[in-house]
N, C-alpha and C positions, 0 to 999 in steps of 0.2 A: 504494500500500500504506500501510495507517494506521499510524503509528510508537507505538514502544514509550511513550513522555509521552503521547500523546492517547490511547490504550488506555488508558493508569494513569487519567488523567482522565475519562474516561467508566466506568471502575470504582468509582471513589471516587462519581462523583455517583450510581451506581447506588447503591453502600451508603447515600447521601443519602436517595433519594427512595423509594428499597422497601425501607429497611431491612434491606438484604442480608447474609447472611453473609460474611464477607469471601474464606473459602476457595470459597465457593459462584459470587460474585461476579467474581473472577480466570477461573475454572473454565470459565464461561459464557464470558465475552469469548474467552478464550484458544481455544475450539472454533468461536464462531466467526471469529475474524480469524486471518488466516496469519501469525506473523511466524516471522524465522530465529532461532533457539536464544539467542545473544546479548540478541535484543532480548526476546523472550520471561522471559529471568533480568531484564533489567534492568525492565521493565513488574512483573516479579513481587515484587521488592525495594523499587520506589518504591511500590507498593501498602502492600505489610506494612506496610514504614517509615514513611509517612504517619502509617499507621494505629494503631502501635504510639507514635510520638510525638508524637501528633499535640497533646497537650497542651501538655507544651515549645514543639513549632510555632505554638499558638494564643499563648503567652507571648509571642514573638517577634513575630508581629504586632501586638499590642495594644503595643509600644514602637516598632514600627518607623511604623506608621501612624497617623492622626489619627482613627481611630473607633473604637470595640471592638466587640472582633471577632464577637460576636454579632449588630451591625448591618451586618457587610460581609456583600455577596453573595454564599453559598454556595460560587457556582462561580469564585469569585472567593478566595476562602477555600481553597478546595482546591488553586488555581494555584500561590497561595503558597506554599505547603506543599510543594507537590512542588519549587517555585524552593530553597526555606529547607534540604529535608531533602538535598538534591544539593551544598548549598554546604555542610552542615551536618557530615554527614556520611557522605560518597560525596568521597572522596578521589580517585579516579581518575577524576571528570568534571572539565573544566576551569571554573573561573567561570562564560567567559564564554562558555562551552556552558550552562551549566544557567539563565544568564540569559536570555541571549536564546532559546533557546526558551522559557522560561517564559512570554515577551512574545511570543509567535510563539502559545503556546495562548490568551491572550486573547485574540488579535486574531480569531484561529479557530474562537469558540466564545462569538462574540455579545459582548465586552467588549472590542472595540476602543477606548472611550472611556476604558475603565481600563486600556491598558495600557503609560500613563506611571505610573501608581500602582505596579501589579508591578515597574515596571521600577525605580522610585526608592527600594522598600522593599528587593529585591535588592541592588541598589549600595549602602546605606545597609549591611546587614548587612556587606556583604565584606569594606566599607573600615574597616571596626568592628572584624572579624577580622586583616585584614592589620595594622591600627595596635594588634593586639593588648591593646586594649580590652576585646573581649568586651562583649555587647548582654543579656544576661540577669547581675543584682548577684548572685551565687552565694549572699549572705551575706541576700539580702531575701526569695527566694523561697525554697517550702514543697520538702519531697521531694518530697511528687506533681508538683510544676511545675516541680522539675528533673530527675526519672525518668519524666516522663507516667505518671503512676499517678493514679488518684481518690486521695482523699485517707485517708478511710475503710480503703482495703484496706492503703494504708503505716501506719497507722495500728497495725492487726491484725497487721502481720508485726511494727514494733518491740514489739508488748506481747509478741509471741511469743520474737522469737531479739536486741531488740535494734537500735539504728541501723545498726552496723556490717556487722552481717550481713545487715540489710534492704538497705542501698546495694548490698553483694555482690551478691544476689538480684533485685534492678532492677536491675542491670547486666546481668547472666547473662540475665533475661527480655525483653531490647532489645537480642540477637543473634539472628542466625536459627539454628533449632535445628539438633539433630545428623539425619542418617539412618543409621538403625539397620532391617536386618534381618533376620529368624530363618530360616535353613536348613529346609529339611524334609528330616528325618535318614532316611526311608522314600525316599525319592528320588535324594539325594545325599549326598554329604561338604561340610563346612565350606571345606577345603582346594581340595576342586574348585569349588568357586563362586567361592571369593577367585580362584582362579587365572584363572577364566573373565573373571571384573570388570576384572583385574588389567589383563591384554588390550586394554581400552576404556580403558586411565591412569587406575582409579578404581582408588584403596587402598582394600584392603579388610582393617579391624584387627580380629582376636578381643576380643572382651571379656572381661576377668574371672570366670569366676566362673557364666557362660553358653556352655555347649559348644556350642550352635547361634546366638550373635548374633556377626554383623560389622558395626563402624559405617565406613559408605561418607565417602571424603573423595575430591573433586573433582568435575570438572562430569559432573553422571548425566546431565541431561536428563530425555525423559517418563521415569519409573517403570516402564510396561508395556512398552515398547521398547527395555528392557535385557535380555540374556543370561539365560533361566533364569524368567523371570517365567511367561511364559505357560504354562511347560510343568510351573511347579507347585514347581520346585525350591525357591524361597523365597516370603517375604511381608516385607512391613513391619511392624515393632513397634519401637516404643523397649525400650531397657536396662531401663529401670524396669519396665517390663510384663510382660517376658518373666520377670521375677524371680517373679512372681503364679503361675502356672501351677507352676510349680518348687519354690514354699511348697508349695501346694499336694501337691504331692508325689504326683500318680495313678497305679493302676498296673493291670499289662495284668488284664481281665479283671471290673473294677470298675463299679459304676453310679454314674455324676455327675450332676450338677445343677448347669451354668450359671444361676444365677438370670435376671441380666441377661447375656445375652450377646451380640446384637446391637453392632455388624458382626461379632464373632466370631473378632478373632486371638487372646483369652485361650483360646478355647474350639478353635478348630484347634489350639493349644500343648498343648491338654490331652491330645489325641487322638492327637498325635504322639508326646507323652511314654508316652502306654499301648500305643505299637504299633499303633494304629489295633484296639485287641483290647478287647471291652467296651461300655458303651454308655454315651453323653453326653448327655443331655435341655438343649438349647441355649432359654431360653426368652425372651420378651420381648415385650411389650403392641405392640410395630407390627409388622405387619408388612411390612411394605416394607424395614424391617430387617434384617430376617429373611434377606429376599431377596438381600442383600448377603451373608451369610452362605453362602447356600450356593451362591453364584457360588462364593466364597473356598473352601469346602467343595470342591467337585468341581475346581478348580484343582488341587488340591492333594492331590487322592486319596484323600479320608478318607472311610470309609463307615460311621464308628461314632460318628456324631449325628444326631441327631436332632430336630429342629427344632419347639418348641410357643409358637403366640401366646396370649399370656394374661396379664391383670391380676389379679394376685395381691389386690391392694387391693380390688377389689369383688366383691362379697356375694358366695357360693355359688364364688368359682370355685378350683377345686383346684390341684395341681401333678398331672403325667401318670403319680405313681408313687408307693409310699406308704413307702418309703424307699431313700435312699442308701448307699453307702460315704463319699462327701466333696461338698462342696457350696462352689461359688465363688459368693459374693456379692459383686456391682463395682458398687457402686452408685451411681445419679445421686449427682451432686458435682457442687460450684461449680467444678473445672476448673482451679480459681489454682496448679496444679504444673504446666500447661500452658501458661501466658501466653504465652512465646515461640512457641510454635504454634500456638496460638488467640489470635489481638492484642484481637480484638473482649470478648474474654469481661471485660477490664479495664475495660471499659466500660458492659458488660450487666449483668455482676453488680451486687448491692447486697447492704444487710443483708439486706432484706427478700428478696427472691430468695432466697437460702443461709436463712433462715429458714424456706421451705416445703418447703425439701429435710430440715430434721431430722426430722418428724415421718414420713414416706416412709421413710425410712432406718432408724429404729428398727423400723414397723412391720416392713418384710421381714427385717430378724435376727429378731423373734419368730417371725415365717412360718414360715421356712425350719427354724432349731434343731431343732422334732420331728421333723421329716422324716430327721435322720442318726441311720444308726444308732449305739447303744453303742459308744465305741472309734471311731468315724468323725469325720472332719475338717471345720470351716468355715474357709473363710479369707473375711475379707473386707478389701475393699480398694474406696480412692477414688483417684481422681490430681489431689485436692486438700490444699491446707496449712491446714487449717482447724481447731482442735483439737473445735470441734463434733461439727464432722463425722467425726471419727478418733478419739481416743484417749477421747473422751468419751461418745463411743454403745457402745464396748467397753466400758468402768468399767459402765458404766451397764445395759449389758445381761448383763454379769458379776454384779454384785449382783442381779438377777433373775432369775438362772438359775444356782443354785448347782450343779446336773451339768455345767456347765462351766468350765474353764478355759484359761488363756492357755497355750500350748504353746513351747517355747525352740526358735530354729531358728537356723540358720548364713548368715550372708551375708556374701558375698566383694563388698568394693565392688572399684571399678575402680581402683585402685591392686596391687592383688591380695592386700590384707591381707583376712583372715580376723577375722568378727566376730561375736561370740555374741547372739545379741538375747535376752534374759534371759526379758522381761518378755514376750513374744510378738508386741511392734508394732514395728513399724520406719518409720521415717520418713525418706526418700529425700529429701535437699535438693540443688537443681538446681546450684547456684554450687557446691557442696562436689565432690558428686560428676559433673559434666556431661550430666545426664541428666535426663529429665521429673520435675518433682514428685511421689511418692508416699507413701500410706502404705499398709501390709501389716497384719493381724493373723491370727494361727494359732491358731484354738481349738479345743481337743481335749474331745472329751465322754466324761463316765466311765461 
């Protein structure tokens, strides 16, 4: 049976060599190699982790070694990494566990010749740590290269909230995230789900502020192979997410307009919140998407969506209805309120990237606006921290459209204080409040 390190290591070179997604990448391995639960968590941790720090980790090598680290070999470069992040920060493997297999995957994966170099940059680290030295000058190197962040996006968060709060926030996004998810109130009780979980020793805590979210603490294991999934009782959403649906505010009876709603837990949240009473137009340019949607759709019992592919951005093509009551707009975003969930995106993104997404994002607020009726609601939202992308496409689409405005709505963060958001936007920050990055706005048209 392949062990949990040589799975992590044949994931990471996959992310190498096809550019893989990293959740995509785990996913794949994990269906096909058997391993038991343990090793399965531990293959899945040294994955992220690499992956999430892997800058820091490149730091580490380029002191600990005699070439930089763009000239060592790849798979060689990954070894390390999973040697450096186990001694690093995985407290509960021993040394000289994480050493010597580290030198157990070279030897096993064509770098026998190098595997006095892993062995000697390891040992060199430890004895650094135990003589309480410390191998990275705290004082020489950059945030990005003591938070693994590019440099650029630390860049962007201190012009925004500040160093202080930036370090917070690369701290917060180099833990693995919370799980969070939303009851289906057509189904069940809150109470009887937590109770069901409770059963299997996973807490299950009410959220603030959200009558239908529990955030799960202890070992779940798969997702689908918990109590209640299959049979529709709940889904997955973060805290943040489920707040979107609830701005939103729908009710039984009403015609909606998912703009983007692909995979579709905003847009199952809406349909629950209305009773399953009314009709939802789920829309979105793939569809394969799509198709995840109404897996999650009929899990779940809801027969009042409606599912349409369609790119709004090219010539002639309409929406399937010529006005709404409210309309959710979740639009592509750079993602940076998801880092700790999505590691890769810290990487992927650029200016340039998060540049082709403003002009997108504005077009679909123009789209959409005629389509609601008088008195009818948009909300839109991204689960990025980007003021481009957030607070500056609402300014901006405000002055353009003087029949609307920003509408004042209530949010209970998770402490269980009550808070008025004046202005109409709200901005979900992960380190403050424990929960994925967002932002929300509520516009009401007269």
């Amino acid at each position: 049976m392949i062990s949990a390190r040589q799975l992590a290591f044949l994931v990471l070179r996959d992310i190498d060599r096809r550019d893989s997604y990293t959740d995509v990448a785990i996913d794949r391995a994990l269906q096909k190699h058997s391993l038991s639960p343990p090793d399965r968590r531990l293959c899945t941790e040294l994955v992220y982790g690499v992956v999430r720090r892997q800058r820091t980790l490149d730091c580490l090598i380029e002191q600990l070694g005699d070439r930089p680290v763009g000239k060592q070999p790849p798979d060689l470069r990954r070894i390390v990494q999973l040697g450096l992040y186990q001694l690093g920060y995985l407290d509960q493997i021993p040394a000289s566990a994480a050493i010597n297999t580290s030198v157990d995957l070279a030897k096993a994966n064509g770098l026998k010749g190098l595997s006095k170099v892993v062995n000697g940059m390891l040992r060199r680290y430890q004895r650094g740590r135990e003589g309480g030295e410390g191998i990275l000058d705290q004082g020489k190197i950059s945030l990005g290269e003591k938070y693994s962040f590019p440099d650029w996006l630390v860049d962007l968060f201190v012009q925004t909230w500040g160093q202080e709060e930036t370090e917070a926030l690369c701290t917060y996004f180099n833990h693995n995230p919370s799980l969070d998810i939303r009851i289906n109130p057509l189904q069940t009780s809150r109470e009887a789900v937590a109770q069901m979980l409770e059963s299997m020793d996973i807490t299950a805590t009410a959220m603030a502020g959200l009558p239908q979210g529990l955030r799960l603490t202890g070992k779940t294991g798969a997702i689908t192979q918990l109590p209640g999934f299959v049979e529709g009782l709940w889904t997955v959403q973060d805290a943040s997410a489920q707040w979107v649906a609830q701005i939103l505010n729908p009710q039984p009876g009403e015609t909606i307009f998912d703009v983007c709603a692909a995979p579709g837990g905003k847009t199952t949240h809406i349909a629950e919140l209305m009773g399953n009473q009314g009709q939802i137009y789920a829309g979105d340019r793939h569809g394969w998407r799509l198709q995840k949607l109404a897996v999650t759709q009929q899990r779940l019992g809801l027969t009042s969506i409606k599912t349409w592919e369609g790119d709004l951005t090219r010539p002639g093509v309409k929406p399937p209805m010529e006005s709404v009551d409210r309309a959710l707009l979740d639009v592509p975003c750079s993602g940076l309120g998801t880092l700790h969930r999505n590691p890769d995106l810290r990487w992927r993104q650029t200016p340039a990237t998060i540049e082709t997404l403003l002009p997108l994002q504005e077009f679909l607020l123009k789209a959409i606006a005629p389509l609601v009726k008088p008195g009818g609601t948009l909300v839109y939202s991204t689960c990025t921290l980007n003021r481009a992308e957030n607070e500056a496409q609402i300014e901006q689409f405000l002055q353009g459209h003087t029949e609307w405005r920003s509408e004042n709505f209530i949010w209970i963060s998770p402490s269980g204080d009550s808070q008025g958001v004046t202005d109409g936007m709200l901005t979900i920050l992960p380190h403050q409040h424990q929960q994925d990055g967002f932002f929300i706005a509520n516009l009401k048209k007269a």
